[in-house]
N, C-alpha and C positions, 0 to 999 in steps of 0.2 A: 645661146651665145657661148663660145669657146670659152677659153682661155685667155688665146691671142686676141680673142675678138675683145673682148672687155679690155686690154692691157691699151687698143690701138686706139678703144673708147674715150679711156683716162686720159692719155696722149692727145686726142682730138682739141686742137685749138689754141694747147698751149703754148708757151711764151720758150719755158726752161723747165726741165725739171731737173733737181738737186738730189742725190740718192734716190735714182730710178730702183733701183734694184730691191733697196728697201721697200720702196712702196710695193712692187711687185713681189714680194714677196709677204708681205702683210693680205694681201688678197688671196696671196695661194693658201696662208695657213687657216682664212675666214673655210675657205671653199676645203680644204683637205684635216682641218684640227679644228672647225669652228669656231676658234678664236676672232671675237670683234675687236678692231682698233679706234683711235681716237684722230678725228678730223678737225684741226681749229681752224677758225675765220674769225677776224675781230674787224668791228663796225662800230666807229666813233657815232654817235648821236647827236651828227651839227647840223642836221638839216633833216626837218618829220617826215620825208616822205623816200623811198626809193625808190629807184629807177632801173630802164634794162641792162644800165650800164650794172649793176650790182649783181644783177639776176646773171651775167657769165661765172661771178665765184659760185653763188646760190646757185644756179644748176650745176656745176663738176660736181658740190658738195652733196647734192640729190641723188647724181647717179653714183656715187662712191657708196649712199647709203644703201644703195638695189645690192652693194658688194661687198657689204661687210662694216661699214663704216658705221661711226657712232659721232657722228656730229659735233662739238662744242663752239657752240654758238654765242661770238664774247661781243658783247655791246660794253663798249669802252666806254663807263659812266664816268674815269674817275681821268684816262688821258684825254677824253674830248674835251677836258677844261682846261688843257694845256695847249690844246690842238695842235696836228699833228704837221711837222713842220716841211713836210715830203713837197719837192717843188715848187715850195713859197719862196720870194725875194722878200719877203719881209716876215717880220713876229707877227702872228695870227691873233687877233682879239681872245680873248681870253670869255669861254662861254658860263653865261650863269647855270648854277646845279639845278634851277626850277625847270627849266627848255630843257637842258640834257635831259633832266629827267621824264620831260612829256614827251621828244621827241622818242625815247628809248621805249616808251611804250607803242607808240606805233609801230615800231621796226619789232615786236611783237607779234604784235598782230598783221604785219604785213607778209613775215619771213615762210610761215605756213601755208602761202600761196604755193609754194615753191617744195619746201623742207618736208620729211618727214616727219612730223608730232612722236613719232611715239619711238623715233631713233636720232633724236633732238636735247640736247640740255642744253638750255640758256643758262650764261653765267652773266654776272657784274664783273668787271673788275676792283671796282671799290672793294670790295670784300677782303681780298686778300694786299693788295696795295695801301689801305688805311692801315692793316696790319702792321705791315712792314714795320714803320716808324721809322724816327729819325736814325737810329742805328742800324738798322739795313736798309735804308737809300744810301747812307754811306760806304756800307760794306759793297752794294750794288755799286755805285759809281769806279769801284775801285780797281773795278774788271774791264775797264777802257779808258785808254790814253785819247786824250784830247786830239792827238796826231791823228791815230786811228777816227775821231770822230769826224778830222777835217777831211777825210778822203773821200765822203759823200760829196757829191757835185751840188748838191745847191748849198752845204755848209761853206763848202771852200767859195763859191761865185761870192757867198754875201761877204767871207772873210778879207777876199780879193778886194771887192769893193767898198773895204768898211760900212759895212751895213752891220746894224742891232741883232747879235743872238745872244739870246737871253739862256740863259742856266737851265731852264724850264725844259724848254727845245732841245739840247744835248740830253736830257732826262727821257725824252720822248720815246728815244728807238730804247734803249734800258728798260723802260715800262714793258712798251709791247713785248720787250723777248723774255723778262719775267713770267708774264702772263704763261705762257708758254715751260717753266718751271714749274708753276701753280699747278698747271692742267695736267701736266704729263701727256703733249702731247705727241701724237707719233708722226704726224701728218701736218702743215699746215699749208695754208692757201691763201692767196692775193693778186694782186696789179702787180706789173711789171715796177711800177715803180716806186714799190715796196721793198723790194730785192735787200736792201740794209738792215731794215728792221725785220725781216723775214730770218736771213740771217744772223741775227744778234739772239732769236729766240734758240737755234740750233747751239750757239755759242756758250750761250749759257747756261744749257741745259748739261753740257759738259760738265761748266765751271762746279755748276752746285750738284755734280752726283747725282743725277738725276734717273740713270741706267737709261737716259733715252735721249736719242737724237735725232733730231724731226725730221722727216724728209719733207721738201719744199716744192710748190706747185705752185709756178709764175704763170696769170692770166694775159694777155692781154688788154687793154683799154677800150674799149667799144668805140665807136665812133660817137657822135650825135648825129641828127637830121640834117647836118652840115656836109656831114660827109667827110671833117677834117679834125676839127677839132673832139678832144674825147668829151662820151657823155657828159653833161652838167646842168642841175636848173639854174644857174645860175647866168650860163652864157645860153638859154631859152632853146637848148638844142635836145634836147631830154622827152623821153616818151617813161610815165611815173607808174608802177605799178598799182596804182590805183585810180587812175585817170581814167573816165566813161568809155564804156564799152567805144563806142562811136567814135571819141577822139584818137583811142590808142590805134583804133583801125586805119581812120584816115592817116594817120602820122606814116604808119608803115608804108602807105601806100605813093607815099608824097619820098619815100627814099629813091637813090636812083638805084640803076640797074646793078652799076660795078657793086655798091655799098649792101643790095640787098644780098650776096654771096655770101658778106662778111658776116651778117646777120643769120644769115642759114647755118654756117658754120658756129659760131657762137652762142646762138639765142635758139636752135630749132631744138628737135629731139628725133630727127629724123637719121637714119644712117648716113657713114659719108657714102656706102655706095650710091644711095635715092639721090643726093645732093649732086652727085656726081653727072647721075641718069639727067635730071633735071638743067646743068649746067649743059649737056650735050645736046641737051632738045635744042633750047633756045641758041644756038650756035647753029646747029642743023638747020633752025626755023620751022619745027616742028611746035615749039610751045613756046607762044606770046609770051615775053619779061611780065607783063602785066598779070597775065594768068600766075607766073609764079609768084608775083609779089601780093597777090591775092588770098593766095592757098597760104603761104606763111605768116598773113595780116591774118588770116583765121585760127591759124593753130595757136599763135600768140595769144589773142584775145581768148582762143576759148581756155586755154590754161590757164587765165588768172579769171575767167568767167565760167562759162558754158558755152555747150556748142548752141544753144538758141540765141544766145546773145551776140556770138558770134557772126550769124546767120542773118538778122535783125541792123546787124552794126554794119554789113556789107549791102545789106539795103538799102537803108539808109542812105550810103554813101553812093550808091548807082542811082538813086532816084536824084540825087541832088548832080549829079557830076555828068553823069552818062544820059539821062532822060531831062538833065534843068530844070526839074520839079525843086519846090521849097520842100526842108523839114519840116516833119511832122509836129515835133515841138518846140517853136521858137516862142521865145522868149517876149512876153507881153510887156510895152511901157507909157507909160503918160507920162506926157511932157507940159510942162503949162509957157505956155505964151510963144512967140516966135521964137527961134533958137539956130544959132552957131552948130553947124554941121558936126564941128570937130568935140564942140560939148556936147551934144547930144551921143557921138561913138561914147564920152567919157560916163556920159549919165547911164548908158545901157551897158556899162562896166565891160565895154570891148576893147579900152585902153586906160591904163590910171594917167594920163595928163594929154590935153587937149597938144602939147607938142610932136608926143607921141602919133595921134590922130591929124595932124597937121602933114607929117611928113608921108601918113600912109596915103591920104588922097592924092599928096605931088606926087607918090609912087603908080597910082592907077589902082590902089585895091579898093576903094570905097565906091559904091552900085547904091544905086536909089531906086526903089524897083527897077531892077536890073538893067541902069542906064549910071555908065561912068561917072562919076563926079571926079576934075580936076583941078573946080575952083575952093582954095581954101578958105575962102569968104562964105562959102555956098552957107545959106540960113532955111531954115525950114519952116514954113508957114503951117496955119492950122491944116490940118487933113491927117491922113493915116498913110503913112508909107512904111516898105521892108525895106531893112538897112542890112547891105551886105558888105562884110570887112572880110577881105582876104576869102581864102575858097570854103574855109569852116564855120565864120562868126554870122549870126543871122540875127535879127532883133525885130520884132512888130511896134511900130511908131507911132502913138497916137498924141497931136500937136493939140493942145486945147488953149483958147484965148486965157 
């Protein structure tokens, strides 16, 4: 790979980039002075698990490492108890330091799927932010006017609408561009709609003499399985970098056509020429959407698995879909006495409330060996039935007096 080829790498997928030139030339001196630089990414710890959507900054920051790059990997112990106020209408609950602190060990142990170990430092920010003290959060705060804070667009919506922003939140984007003083970083990386707090670390790395000024790499937002809205667990559109080989496959395969591109682009490791090739087929009608959403459902899963698993997980998923065969390991239950269809989805923990399970049968997802149910009354008597929820959930039902 060139030069340009690596430069058009970096480029691939991005949003914006802020001092192109910089970074490109920080690559040139890795490759011509072997000089390594410094890559930040900071990841609040509100939630233990990650997803693909995270995996678009975690892979740029990968490939950056194949070029020179040196990682600094900041799990935000000390702002995700402030939490970060980026496209809220309102003040974020305020998280206890016990969960910050379990979830930031999973994001540990999860980021090495991805990262390389051995051109990686993980940092806290607690470390140098407890330092601080109360005489430099002051001397910090002093470096931006209120005015300047209200031209972020969801400070000014809530200000507009008198809505609560609390002192905490205007501290938020301050923190993260410290961090960024702390680090001496050369480089840093996020979402698009980071853009203020991305900037505030270049700003103030001026302010305090820093001899460094970061140049900035605006990602995108991945979509979810929506197709619309961006990744989230919380809006149930999220495929988790630790989720069964099996589930993560089918999820891919359950994307539509236009959404699987965005994900080729984003999420693969494929060139953009292959991508391109691949986009040509299926337009030509040379190669089935299905065939490609297949091949990228495997390269996914085997990069955070293996390729056997991968292999195994597409099995799986054509014996069930393509042949109508049941999985091979469903899930065994005893149930004691007659029972409500919708408690029985809840008892075999394929919904937490039977309202839930209420509206998926009026939708048509609920099968009794493999025959509709659309009565929400339906009760189940003794015997042994498969309970099929939606195209992935399976459960084996044994009714006992």
């Amino acid at each position: 790979m060139n030069f340009n080829e690596i430069l058009e790498e970096v480029k691939r997928g991005t949003s914006e980039i802020i001092d192109e030139a910089k970074l490109s030339q920080l690559i040139k001196n890795y490759y011509e002075k072997g000089e390594n630089f410094f890559v930040k990414a900071g990841f609040d710890p509100t939630a233990a698990d990650l997803h693909l959507g995270h995996t678009v900054v975690l892979s740029k920051m990968a490939f950056l490492q194949k070029h020179g790059a040196i990682v600094q990997f900041l799990i935000g112990d000390f702002t995700a108890q402030i939490g970060d106020p980026t496209g809220k209408s309102v003040t974020r609950k305020k998280l206890d330091k016990e969960e910050v602190l379990k979830n930031a060990k999973t994001y540990e142990e999860q980021v090495f799927k991805i990262l390389d170990p051995n051109k990686t430092q993980i940092y806290f920010n607690s470390k140098w932010l407890n330092e601080l003290g109360a005489a430099g959060i002051v001397e910090l705060t002093s470096t931006l006017s209120v005015a300047r804070m209200l031209e972020r667009d969801d400070f000014s919506k809530r200000f507009k609408e008198q809505s609560p922003i609390s002192i905490c939140e205007f501290l938020y984007p301050l923190l993260q561009g410290y961090d960024s003083v702390a680090l001496k970083s050369d480089i840093e990386i996020g979402g698009t709609d980071q853009k203020f707090n991305l900037l505030m670390g270049r700003q103030l790395q001026r302010i305090y003499n820093t001899s460094k000024e970061q140049a900035v790499v605006m990602m995108p937002l991945l979509e979810g399985l929506d197709g619309v809205n961006k990744m989230s667990k919380s809006l149930g559109n999220y495929i988790g970098v630790t989720e069964e080989a099996k589930d993560m496959y089918a999820k891919i395969l359950s994307i539509s056509d236009d959404l699987m591109f965005r994900y080729y682009e984003l999420l693969s490791q494929k060139k953009l020429s292959q991508i391109k090739q691949i986009e040509s087929e299926i337009k030509e009608g040379v190669l089935h959407p299905k065939k490609a959403k297949e091949e990228l459902a495997l390269e996914i899963v085997t990069r955070f698995y293996d390729e056997k698993c991968a292999l195994k997980a597409k099995e799986e998923f054509d014996k069930i879909h393509s042949n109508k065969e049941l999985p091979s390991d469903i899930e065994c239950f005893t149930l004691k006495g007659e029972i409500w269809l919708a408690k029985a989805i809840v008892e075999c923990k394929m919904e937490n409330s039977t309202s839930a399970a209420r509206r998926l049968i009026l939708a048509n997802a609920v099968s009794i060996n493999g025959k509709k149910i659309q009565d929400e009354q339906y009760h189940l008597s003794e015997g042994e039935y498969i309970l099929q929820v939606g195209k992935r959930k399976f459960a084996k039902i044994k009714v006992e007096k």
